[in-house]
C-alpha positions as CSV (number, residue, x, y, z in Angstrom):
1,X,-40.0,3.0,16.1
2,X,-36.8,4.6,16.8
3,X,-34.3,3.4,19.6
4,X,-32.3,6.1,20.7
5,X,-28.6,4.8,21.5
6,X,-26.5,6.3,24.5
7,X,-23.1,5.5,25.1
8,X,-22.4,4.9,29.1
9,X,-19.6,3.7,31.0
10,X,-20.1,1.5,34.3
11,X,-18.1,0.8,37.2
12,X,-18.8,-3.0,37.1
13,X,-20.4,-5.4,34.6
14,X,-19.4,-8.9,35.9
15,X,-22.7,-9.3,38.4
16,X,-24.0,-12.1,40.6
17,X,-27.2,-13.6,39.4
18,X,-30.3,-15.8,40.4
19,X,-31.0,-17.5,37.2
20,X,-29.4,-21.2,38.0
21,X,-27.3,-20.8,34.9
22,X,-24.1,-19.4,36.3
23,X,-23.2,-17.5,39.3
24,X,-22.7,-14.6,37.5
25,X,-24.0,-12.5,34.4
26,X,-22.5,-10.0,31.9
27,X,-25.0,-7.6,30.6
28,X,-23.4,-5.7,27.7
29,X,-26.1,-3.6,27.0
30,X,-29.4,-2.2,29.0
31,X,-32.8,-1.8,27.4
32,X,-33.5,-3.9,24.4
33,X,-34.9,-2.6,20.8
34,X,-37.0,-5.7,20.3
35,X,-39.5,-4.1,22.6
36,X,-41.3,-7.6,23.4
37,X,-44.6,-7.0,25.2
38,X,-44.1,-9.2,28.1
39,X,-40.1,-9.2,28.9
40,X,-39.5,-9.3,32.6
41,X,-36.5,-7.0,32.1
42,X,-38.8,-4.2,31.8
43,X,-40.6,-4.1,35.1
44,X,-36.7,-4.2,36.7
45,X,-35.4,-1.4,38.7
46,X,-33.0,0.1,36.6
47,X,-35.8,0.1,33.6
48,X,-38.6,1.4,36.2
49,X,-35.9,4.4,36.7
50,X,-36.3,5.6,33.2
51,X,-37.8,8.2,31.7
52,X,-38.1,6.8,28.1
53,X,-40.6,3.6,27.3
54,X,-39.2,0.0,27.4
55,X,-38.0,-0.1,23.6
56,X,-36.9,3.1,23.1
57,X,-33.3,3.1,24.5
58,X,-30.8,1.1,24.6
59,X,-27.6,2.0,26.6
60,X,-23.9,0.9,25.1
61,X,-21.8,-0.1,28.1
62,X,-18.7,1.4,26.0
63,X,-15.9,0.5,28.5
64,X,-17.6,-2.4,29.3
65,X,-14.9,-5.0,28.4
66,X,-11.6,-2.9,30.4
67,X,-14.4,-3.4,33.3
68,X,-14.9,-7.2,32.6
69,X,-10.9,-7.9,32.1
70,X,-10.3,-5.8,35.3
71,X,-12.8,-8.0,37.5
72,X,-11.7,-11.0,35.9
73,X,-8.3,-10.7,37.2
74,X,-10.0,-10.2,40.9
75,X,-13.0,-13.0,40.6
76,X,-13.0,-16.2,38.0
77,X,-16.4,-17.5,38.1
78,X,-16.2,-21.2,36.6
79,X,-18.9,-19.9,34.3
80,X,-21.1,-17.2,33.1
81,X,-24.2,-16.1,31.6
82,X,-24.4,-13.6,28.6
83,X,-27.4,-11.7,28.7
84,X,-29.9,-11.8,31.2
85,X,-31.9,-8.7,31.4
86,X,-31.1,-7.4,27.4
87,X,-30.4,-9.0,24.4
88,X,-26.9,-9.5,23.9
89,X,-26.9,-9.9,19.8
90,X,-29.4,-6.5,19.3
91,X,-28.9,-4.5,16.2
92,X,-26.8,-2.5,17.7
93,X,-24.1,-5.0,18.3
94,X,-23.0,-5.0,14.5
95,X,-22.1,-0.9,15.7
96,X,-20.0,-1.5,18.8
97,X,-19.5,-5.6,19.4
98,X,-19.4,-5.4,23.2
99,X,-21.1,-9.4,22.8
100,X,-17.9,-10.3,20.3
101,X,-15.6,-8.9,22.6
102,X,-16.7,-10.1,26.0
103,X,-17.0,-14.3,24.2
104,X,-13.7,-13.3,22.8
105,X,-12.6,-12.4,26.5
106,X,-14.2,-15.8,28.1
107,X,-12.8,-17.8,25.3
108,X,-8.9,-16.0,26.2
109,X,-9.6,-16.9,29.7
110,X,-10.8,-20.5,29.4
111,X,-14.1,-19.5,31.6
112,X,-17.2,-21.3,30.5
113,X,-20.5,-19.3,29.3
114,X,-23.9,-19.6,29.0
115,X,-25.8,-17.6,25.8
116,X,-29.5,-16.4,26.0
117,X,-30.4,-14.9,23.1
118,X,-33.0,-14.3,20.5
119,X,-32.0,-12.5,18.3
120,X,-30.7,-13.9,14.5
121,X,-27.7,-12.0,14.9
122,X,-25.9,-14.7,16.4
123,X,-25.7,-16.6,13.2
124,X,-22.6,-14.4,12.5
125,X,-20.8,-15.6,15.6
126,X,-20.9,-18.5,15.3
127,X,-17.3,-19.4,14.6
128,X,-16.7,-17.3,17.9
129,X,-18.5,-20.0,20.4
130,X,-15.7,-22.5,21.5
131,X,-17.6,-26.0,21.7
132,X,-15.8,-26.5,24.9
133,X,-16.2,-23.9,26.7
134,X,-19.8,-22.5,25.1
135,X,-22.0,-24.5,27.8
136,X,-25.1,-24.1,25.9
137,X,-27.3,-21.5,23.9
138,X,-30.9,-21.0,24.8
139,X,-32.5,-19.4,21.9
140,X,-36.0,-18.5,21.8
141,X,-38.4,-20.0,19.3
142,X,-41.3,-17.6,19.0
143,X,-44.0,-19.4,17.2
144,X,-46.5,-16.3,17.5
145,X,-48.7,-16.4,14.1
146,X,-47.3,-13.1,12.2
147,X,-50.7,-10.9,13.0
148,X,-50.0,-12.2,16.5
149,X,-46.4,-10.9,16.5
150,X,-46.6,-7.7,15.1
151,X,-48.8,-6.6,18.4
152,X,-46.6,-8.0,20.9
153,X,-43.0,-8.4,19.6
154,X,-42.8,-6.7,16.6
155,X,-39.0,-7.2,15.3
156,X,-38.7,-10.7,16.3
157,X,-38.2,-13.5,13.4
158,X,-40.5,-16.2,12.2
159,X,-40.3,-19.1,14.4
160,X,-39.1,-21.0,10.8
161,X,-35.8,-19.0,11.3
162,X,-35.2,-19.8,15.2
163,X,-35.6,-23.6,14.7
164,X,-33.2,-23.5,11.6
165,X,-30.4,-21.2,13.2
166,X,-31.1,-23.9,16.4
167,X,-30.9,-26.9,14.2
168,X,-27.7,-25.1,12.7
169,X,-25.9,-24.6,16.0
170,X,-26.0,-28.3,16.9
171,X,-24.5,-29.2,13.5
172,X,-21.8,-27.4,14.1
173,X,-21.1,-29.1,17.8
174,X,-22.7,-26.3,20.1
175,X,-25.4,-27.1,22.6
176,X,-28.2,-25.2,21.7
177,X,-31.7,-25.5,23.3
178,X,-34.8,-24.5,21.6
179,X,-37.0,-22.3,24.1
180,X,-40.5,-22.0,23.5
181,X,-41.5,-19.4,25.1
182,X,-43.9,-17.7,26.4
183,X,-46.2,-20.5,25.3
184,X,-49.3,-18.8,25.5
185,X,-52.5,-21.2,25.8
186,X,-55.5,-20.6,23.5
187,X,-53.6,-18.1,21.4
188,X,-52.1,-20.1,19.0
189,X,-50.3,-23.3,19.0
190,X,-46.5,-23.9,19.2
191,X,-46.4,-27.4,18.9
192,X,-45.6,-28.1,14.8
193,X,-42.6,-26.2,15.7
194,X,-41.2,-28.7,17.8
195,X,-41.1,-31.4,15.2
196,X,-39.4,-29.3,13.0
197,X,-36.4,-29.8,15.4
198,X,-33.3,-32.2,14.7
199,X,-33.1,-35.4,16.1
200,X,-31.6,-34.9,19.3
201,X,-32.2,-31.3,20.0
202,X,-33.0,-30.1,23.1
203,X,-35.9,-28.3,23.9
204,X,-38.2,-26.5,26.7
205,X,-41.0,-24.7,27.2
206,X,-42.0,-21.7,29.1
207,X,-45.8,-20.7,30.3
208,X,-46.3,-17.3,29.8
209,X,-46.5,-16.0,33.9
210,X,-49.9,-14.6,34.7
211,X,-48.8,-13.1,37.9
212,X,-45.7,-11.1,36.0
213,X,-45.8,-7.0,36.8
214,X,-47.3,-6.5,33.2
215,X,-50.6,-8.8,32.7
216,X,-53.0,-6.4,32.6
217,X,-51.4,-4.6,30.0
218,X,-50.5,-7.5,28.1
219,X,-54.2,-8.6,28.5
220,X,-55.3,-5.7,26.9
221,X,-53.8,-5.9,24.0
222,X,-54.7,-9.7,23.6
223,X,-57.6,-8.1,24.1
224,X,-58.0,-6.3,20.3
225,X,-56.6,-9.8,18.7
226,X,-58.5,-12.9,20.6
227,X,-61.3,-11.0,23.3
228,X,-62.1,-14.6,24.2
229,X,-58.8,-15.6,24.8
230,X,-58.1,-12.1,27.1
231,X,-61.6,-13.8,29.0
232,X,-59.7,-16.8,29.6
233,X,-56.7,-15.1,30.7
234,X,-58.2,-12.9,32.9
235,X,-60.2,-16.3,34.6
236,X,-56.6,-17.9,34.8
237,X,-55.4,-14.7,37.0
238,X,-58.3,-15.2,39.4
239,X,-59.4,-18.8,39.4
240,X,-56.8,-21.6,40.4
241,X,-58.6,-24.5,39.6
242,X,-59.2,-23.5,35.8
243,X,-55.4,-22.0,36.3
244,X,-54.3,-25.6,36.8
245,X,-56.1,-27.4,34.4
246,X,-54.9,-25.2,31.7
247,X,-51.2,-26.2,32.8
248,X,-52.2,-29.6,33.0
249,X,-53.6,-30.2,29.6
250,X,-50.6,-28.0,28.1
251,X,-48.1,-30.2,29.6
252,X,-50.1,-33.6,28.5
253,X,-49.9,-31.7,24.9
254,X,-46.2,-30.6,24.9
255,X,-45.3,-34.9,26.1
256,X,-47.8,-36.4,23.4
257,X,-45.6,-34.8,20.6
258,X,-42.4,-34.9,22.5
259,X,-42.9,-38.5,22.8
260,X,-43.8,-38.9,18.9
261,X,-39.9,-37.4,18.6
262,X,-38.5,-40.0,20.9
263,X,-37.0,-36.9,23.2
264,X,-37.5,-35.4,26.2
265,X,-38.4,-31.8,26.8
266,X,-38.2,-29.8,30.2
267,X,-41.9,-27.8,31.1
268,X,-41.6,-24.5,32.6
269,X,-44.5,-23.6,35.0
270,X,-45.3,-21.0,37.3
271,X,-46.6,-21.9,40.3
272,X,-50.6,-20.2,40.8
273,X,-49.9,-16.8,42.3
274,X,-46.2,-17.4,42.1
275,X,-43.2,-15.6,40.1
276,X,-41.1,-17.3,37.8
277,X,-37.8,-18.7,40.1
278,X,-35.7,-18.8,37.3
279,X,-34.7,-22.1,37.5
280,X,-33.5,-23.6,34.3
């Protein structure tokens, strides 16, 4: 498919935020060209606003870091996060490096950040992250079998080559967390991937949200893989009980291996009925 890139310039990029990460978010882009099937960021107003399909644009905030070092000198947040609502390391970040310029900016200015990200781009930054002031990365492990992947996020990477670039970011002394997600139940299973993991890696998991803007779309192509599993789904939307039993035996799963590693890992649920809280 081809992404159709327009160059824009913004009044202000340094924005307040919900997610629990940081009080504040830097967005160097808007729209994403990995065009996964059930990204929030879609259903948000600025993407309801456009014409074109989710996938099919991305904008280039090209004055983006003058506008970042200009409210920097008014507000200093003690910390912020790097993409929230795009993906920061996108193909079209080797053509413009807002992403490189705005760590290189943080770095300058001592300000800690948080990275979201799944995109194997970032392997070529790298040697940008400051260990001290690069809080953490959450990179997304997406352990979709390939048939699976090709219907609902097409140019994402094999879930071999998230948990190496993860294991390869803690080698080098930056705090990276593998995020499963969306973990979607009877679909496939994502949990060989997590023994894959160094010892002492961090990871969590994220349910895929039933009650996100996009389900019945998203159902409906589940639909043409697994029509049992769109059955299921469609039972999960309307029936808590069965909703909450699901949860229940995917979170007794995700502990039995997490125990066999000796670690830890944080369970991301949504409440029945509920939206995501974005609480990390």
């Amino acid at each position: 498919m081809k992404v159709e890139i327009i160059e824009k310039k913004v009044e202000t990029i340094l924005r307040p935020t919900g997610i629990n990460l940081a009080p504040y978010v830097v967005n160097p882009y808007q729209g994403c060209a990995f065009s996964c099937l059930f990204c929030y960021a879609q259903f948000s107003k600025a993407a309801q606003k456009e014409e074109r399909k989710w996938g099919e644009y991305v904008k280039v905030k090209v004055n983006g870091l003058e506008i970042l070092e200009k409210e920097l000198n008014i507000n200093t947040p003690d910390r912020v996060l790097i993409g929230s609502t795009t993906e920061p390391f996108q193909p079209v970040e080797k053509q413009y490096g807002i992403t490189r310029g705005i760590i290189r900016v943080l770095n300058q200015r001592k300000i800690k950040y948080v990275i979201m990200s799944r995109s194997m781009l970032l392997e070529e930054f790298i040697e940008e992250l400051d260990k001290k002031l690069c809080d953490s990365v959450y990179f997304t492990v997406d352990a979709m079998p390939e048939s699976i992947k090709r219907k609902l996020q097409p140019y994402v990477v094999s879930s071999e080559a998230s948990i190496s670039l993860v294991n390869q970011l803690n080698a080098k002394g930056i705090n990276a967390i593998a995020y499963f997600c969306p973990v979607m139940p009877f679909l496939y299973n994502s949990l060989r991937d997590l023994k894959c993991l160094n010892p002492g890696v961090k990871a969590e998991f994220e349910i895929v949200n039933f009650q996100m803007a996009g389900m019945k779309k998203l159902i409906g192509t589940i639909e043409q893989i697994s029509p049992e599993t769109a059955k299921n789904y469609r039972k999960m939307c309307r029936d808590q009980l069965f909703y909450e039993n699901v949860m229940k035996d995917i979170k007794n799963d995700i502990r039995r291996i997490s125990k066999e590693r000796d670690d830890d890992v944080i369970i991301h649920t949504h409440v029945y009925a509920e939206y995501f809280k974005n609480i990390y």
